[in-house]
C-alpha positions in Angstrom: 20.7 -110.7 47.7 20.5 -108.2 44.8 21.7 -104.5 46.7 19.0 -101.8 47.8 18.1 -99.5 44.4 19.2 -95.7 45.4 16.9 -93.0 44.5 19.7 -91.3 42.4 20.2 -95.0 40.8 16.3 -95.9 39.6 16.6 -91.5 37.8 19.7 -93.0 36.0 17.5 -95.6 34.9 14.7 -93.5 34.0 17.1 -91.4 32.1 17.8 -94.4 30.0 15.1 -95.2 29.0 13.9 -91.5 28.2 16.8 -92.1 26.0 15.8 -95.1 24.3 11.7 -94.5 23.8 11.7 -90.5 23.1 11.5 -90.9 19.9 8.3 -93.9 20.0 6.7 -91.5 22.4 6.6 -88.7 20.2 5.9 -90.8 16.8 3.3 -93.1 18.8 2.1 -90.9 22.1 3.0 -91.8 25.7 0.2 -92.4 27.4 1.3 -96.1 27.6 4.2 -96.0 28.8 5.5 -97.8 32.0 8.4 -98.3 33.9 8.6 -101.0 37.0 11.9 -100.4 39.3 12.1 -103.1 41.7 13.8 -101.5 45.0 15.4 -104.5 46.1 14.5 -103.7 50.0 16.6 -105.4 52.8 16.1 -108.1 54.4 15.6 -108.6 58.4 19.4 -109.5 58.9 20.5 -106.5 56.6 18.2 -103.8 58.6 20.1 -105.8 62.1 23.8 -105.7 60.4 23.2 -101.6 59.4 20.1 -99.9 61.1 21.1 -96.8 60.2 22.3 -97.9 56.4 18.2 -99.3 55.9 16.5 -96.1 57.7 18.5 -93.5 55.3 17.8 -95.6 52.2 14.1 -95.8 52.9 13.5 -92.1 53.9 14.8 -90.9 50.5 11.7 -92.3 48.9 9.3 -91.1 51.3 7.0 -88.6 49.5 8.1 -90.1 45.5 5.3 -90.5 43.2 4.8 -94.0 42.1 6.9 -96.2 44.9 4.8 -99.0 46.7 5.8 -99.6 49.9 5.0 -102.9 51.7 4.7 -104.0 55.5 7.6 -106.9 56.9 6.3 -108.8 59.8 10.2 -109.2 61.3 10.9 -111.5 64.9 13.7 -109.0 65.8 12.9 -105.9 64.1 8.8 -106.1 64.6 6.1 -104.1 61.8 8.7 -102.4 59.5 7.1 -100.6 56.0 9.7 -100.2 53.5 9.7 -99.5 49.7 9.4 -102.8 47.5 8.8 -100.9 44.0 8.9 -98.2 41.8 5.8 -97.8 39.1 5.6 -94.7 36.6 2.9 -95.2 34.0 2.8 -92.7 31.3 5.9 -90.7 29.5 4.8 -87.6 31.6 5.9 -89.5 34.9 8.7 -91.1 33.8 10.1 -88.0 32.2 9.3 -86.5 35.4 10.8 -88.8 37.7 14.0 -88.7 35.6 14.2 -85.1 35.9 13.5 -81.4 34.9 15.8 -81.7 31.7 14.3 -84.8 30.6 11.1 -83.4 31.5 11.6 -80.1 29.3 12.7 -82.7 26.3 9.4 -84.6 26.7 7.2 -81.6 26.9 9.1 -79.9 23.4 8.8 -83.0 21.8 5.4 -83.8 22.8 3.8 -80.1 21.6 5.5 -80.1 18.4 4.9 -83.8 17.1 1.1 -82.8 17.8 1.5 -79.3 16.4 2.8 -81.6 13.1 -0.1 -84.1 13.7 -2.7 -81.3 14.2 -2.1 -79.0 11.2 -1.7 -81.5 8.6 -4.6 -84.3 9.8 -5.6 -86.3 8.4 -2.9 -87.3 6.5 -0.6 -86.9 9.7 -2.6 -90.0 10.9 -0.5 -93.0 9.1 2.1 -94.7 10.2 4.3 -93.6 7.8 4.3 -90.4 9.4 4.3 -91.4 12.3 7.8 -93.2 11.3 9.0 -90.1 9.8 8.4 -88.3 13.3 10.2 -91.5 15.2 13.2 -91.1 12.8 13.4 -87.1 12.9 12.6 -87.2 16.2 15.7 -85.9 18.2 15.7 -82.9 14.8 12.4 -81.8 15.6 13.6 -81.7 19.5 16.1 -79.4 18.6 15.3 -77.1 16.1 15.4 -73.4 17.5 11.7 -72.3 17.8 11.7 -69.8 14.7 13.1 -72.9 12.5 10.2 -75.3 13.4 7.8 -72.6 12.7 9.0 -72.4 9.3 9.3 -76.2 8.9 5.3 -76.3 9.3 5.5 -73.5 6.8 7.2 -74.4 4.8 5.3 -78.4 4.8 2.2 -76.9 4.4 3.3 -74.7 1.4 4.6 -77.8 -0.3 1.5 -79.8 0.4 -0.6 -77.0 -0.9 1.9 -76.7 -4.3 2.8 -80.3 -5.3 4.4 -79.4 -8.4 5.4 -75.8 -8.4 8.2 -76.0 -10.2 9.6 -72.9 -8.8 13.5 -72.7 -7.0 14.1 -72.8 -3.2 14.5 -68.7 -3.8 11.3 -68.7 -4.8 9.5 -70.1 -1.8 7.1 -67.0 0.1 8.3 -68.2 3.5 10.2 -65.3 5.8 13.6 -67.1 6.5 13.9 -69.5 4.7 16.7 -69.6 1.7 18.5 -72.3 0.0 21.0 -72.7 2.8 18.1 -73.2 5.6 16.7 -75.9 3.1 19.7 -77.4 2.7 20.5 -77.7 6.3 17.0 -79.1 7.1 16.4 -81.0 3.7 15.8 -84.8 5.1 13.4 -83.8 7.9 11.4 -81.6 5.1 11.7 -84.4 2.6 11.0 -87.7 5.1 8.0 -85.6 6.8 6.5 -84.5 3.0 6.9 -87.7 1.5 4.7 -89.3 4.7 2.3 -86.3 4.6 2.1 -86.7 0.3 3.2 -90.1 -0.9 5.1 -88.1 -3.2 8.8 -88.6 -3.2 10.0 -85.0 -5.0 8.7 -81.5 -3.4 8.3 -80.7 -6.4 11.0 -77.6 -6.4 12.9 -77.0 -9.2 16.5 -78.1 -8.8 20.0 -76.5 -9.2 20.8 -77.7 -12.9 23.7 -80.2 -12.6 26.6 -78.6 -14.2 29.3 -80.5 -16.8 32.8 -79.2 -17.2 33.8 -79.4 -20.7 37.0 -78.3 -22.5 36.5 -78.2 -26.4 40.3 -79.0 -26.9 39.8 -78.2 -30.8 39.5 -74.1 -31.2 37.0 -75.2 -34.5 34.9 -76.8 -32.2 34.5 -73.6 -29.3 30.7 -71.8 -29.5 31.2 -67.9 -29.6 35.0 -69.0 -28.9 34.4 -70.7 -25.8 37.0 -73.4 -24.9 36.5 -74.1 -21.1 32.8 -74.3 -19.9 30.5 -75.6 -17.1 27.5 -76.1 -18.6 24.0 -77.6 -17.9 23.4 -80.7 -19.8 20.2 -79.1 -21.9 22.7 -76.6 -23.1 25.4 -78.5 -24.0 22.8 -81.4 -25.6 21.8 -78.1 -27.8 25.4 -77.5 -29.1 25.7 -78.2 -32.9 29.0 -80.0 -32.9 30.9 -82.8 -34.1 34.1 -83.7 -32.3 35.6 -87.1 -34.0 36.5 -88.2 -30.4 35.2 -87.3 -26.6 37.3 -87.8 -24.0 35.8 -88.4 -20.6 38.5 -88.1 -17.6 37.4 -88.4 -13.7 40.8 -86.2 -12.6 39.7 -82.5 -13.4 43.6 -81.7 -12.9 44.0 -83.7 -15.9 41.3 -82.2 -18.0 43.1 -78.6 -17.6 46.4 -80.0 -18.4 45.4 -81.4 -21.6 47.1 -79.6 -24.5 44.8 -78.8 -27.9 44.2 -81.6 -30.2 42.3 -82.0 -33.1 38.2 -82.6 -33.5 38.5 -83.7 -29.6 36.6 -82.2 -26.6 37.6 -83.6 -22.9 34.9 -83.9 -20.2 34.9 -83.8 -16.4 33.0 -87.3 -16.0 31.9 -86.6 -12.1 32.2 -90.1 -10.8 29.2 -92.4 -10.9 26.2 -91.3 -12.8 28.3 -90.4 -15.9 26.2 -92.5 -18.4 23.2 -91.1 -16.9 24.4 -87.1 -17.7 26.0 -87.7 -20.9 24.0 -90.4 -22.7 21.6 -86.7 -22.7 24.0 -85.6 -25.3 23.7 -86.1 -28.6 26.8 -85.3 -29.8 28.6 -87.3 -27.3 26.3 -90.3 -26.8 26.4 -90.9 -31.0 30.1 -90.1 -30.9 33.4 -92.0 -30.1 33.9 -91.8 -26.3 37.4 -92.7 -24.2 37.5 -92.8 -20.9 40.5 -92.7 -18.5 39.7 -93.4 -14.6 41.5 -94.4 -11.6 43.0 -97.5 -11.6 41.0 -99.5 -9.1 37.8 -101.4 -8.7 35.6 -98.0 -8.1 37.3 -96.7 -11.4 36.3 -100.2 -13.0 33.0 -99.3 -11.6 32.6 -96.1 -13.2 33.5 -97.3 -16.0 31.1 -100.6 -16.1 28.4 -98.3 -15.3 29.4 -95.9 -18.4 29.2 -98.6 -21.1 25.8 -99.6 -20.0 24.5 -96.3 -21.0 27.5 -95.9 -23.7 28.2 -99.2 -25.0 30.6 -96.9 -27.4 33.3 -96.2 -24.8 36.8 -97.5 -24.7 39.4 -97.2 -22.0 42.9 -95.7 -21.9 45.5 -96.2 -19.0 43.5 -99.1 -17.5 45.7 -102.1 -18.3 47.7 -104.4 -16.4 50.6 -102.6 -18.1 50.5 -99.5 -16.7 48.9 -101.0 -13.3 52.5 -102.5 -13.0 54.8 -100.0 -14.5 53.8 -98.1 -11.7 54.0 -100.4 -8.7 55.9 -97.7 -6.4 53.1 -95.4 -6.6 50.6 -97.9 -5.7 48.1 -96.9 -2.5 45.7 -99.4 -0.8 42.1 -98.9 -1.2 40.6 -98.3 1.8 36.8 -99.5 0.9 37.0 -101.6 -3.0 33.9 -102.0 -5.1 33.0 -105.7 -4.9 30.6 -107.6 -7.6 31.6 -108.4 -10.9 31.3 -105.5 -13.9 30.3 -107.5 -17.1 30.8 -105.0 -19.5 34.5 -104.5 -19.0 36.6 -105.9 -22.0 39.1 -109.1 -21.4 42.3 -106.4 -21.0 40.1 -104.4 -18.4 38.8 -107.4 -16.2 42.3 -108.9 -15.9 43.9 -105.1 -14.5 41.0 -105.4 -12.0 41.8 -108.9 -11.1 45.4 -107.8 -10.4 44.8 -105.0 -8.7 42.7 -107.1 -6.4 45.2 -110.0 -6.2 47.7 -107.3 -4.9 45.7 -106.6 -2.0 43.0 -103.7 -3.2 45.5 -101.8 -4.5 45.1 -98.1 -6.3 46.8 -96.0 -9.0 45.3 -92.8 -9.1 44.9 -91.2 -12.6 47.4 -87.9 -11.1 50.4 -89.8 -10.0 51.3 -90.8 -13.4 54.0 -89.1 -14.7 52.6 -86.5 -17.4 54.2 -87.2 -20.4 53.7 -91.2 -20.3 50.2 -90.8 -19.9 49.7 -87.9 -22.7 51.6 -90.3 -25.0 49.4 -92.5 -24.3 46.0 -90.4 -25.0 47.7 -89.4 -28.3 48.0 -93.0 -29.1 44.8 -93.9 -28.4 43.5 -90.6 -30.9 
């Protein structure tokens, strides 16, 4: 006989399932909402075996909303009325039942997911936003009152502007800066994109910066030989370097020493053929690039060629993979697929490397002079 549900033990489970369908509720409504409890009541020879046990348990739901009671017909304990079930309909009882915190959550939730629905129908209407609401549910709950205010501000503004074009800085909303954008950027983004179709906010964003050394003093604009740059800039440089180097360790950028008609860039991990295939002067130039040695190096550098098909490698042989087998390191998550575009030498270090174990050699921990030998020779 399944035990007798406690009153504390049916809000537990009301709390759970607050927990689980908050987020529907707000997105969808909660009208519809039920919950069923069955109270497990005892039977004739439990109420005999603890009198007193059955009469607490079935006072403490005297006076609760949504419990049926029903009427046993006993032989030795006569016309008994005891609690069979527990019914809640609606997110407003549940919450309720489950208590004043959960309540509170609901009723903060609810207002604002229909303040969002109200000012921007009737695009607010869809289920896409109504998806964006379910995923940036528990956000919305939370947000201090004076930083939902200017999230509706700051939606509207967008969906009033859809290609403004200005900064973050630019934005006429009291409070809000580039840090409060940044720190609330996926539910502006997510709730915009549902409201708009329109993937970009159409804000103007932070130029992405490259770090270039121009290693050659004949080669430095207005004598500049260290730079971080915007790639529009640097594409409008009137230079000619015979050779571009393109290193992921920025360490090893700095340490390079001057060498002739050669400039060394900072290549910033994936998306390297996407920045510098924008410049000229290095996209229609001889390019050499040095990364880790391991399968996300491999990666980087697969990726490269397909915007670069001019690039050759330096340090990523099988040769130095094992003249440096003490400072191996395992790779805690390896890039898996195949990279077509590495050369024969290149695709057999990789398969080593992997046949090791996922090992690593990271472009710092060799020693400094083997590897500048080894630029030099590639120059």
């Amino acid at each position: 006989m399944p035990a007798m549900v406690s009153l504390a033990a049916a809000r537990e489970r009301a709390g759970k399932r607050v927990e689980r369908d908050l987020r529907e509720w707000a997105a969808r409504g909660g009208d519809d909402a039920e919950l069923v409890v069955p109270l497990n009541p005892p039977t004739e020879r439990a109420v005999l075996a603890s009198l007193d046990a059955a009469i607490a348990w079935s006072r403490q739901w005297e006076g609760v909303d949504g419990v049926l009671w029903t009427q046993r017909q006993w032989p030795s304990a006569g016309s008994q009325w005891v609690p069979e079930r527990l019914v809640l309909r609606g997110a407003d009882a549940i919450t309720a039942f489950a208590g004043p915190a959960r309540l509170r959550e609901w009723r903060l939730i609810e207002a604002r997911a229909e303040a969002l629905r109200s000012t921007f129908a009737p695009a607010s209407t869809s289920s896409t936003f109504a998806a964006a609401v379910r995923t940036h549910a528990r956000t919305i709950l939370e947000l201090e009152p004076v930083d939902f205010d200017r999230l509706v501000h700051v939606l509207s503004w967008l969906v009033e502007h859809p290609a403004s074009g200005w900064r973050v800085r630019q934005l006429p909303i009291r409070g809000v800066d580039t840090k409060w954008l940044g720190r609330h950027r996926g539910v502006v983004e997510s709730l915009h994109a549902a409201l708009t179709g329109r993937g970009s906010l159409g804000l103007l964003p932070a130029p992405t910066l490259v770090r270039v050394r121009f290693l050659d003093p004949a080669l430095r604009s207005g004598g500049l030989g260290d730079v971080a740059s915007p790639i529009d800039d640097l594409a409008a440089l009137d230079v000619q370097p015979d050779v571009v180097l393109v290193f992921e360790n920025l360490e090893t950028v700095l340490a390079l020493p001057p060498l002739p008609a050669a400039v060394v860039i900072h290549g910033g991990g994936f998306g390297a053929g996407d920045r510098l295939s924008r410049i000229p002067w290095v996209a229609g130039g001889r390019i050499v690039y040095w990364g880790d040695l391991d399968s996300h190096g491999f990666a980087i550098l697969n990726q490269l060629r397909s915007k670069l098909p001019n690039v050759t490698s330096v340090l990523m042989d099988t040769a130095t993979l094992l003249a440096h087998r003490d400072l191996w390191v395992p790779e805690p998550k390896p890039a898996v697929g195949e990279f077509p575009l590495l050369t024969t030498h290149e695709q057999d270090a990789l398969a080593r490397l992997r046949s090791e174990g996922d090992v690593r050699l990271e472009q710092e921990r060799i020693e400094w002079t083997y590897a500048l030998n080894a630029v030099r020779a590639v120059l």
